[in-house]
C-alpha angles and dihedrals in degrees: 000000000000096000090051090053106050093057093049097045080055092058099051091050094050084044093046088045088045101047087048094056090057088048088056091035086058094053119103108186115221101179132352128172127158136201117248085254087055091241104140115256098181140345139181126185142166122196110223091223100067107011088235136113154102156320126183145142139194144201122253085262088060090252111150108249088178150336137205150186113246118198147156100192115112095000125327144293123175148150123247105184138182136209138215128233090271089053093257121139108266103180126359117202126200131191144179140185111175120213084352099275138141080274104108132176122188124186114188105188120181132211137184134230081275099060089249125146108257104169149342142206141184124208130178138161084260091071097057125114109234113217127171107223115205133206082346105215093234136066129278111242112255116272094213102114112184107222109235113238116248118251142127116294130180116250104297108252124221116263127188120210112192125204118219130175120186116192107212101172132093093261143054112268134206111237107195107179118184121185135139106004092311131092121204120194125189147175118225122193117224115274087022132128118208129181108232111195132338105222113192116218127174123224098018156010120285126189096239083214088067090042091065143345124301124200134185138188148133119276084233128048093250116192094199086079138283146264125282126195117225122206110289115258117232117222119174109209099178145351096284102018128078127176124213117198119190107201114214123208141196120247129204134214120230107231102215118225126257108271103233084225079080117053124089135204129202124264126254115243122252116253 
């Protein structure tokens, strides 16, 4: 009986080692970051066999802050976070596109040092203002599209493109932002900085402005000159998250001098 036994309890713990290696071997890691202690602060995986998973994060007392379905299946939802100095979780977001359609839903969900819920906000393609732009004053972006060859790529991973404008000039200025069937507009203060649109794009980082059609101008019709938009600035915040951040300055218009041809003096009177 002994002799029976030993070979098969063997068997179970090299098929046991053996199922847990293709479970590890399943897991693509989205985002990871620990605490110093090793506690987990926030995590975000997919498993390649079935294009689902998950998203969570924790205090630095191990209490859930949130958790998430990740997937990949009919569209997309996933979870983009940030983290405090402390590793904390500073902002969570969380967005969705079902069956991969013009249908969008974005949850911004902010935390403090804490790890304490400080805001929350819901946004969808439902809140947009539509607005029919006509003889736009900038150029399309070019129709040529290169066809990709074909060849074998690892499962796409989620990237984040974030769209920033920074108005650096004395006066409020007008964003309009068009991409992908949808149109944003937004006012930004002096001296503010807004995030324009978030585009998700798989395998690598696009520039959102190249994606689309960026326009800028001040909310008023100003003579002493107009707004000019700079190259946007690049700024990875993360693994899978870059911002890019277009600055907007002021220019101003020469005033050109008096030609002597055309000022006059009085004339003298006649004696």
């Amino acid at each position: 009986m002994k002799k029976f036994f030993l070979p098969f309890l063997l068997f179970l713990t090299q098929f046991g080692w053996a199922q847990t290696k293709i479970i590890v071997s399943d897991t693509q890691w989205l985002h990871q970051k620990r605490y110093a202690s090793g506690r987990w602060s926030a995590y975000s995986y997919l498993l390649k066999s079935t294009g689902n998973g998950k998203a969570a994060c924790f205090t630095l007392q191990g209490k859930t802050m949130l958790e998430s379905s990740v997937s990949r299946n009919h569209g997309h939802h996933s979870v983009t976070f940030w983290h405090h100095p402390n590793g904390v979780v500073s902002k969570a977001e969380i967005s969705q596109a079902p069956d991969a359609g013009i249908q969008w839903y974005r949850t911004t969900i902010t935390f403090n040092e804490q790890g304490e819920k400080t805001g929350e906000d819901h946004r969808s393609h439902e809140d947009l203002e539509r607005i029919m732009l006509i003889d736009p004053p900038f150029e399309r972006p070019s129709t040529t599209v290169k066809v990709p060859q074909e060849t074998a790529q690892p499962c796409a991973v989620i990237y984040s493109n974030i769209l920033a404008v920074e108005n650096f000039t004395q006066f409020p200025i007008k964003v309009q932002f068009a991409a992908r069937k949808q149109i944003k507009t937004i006012r930004i203060e002096p001296g503010k900085i807004a995030y324009i649109d978030t585009l998700i794009q798989a395998q690598f980082f696009q520039n959102p402005v190249k994606e689309g059609i960026l326009h800028i101008q001040f909310t008023k019709h100003r003579k002493s000159g107009e707004c000019v938009a700079l190259p946007a600035e690049e700024t990875k915040l993360n693994p899978s998250t870059t911002v890019y951040t277009v600055p907007v300055l002021q220019k101003r218009k020469k005033i050109s001098p008096v030609s002597p041809s055309f000022r006059t003096t009085a004339p003298s009177p006649s004696r």
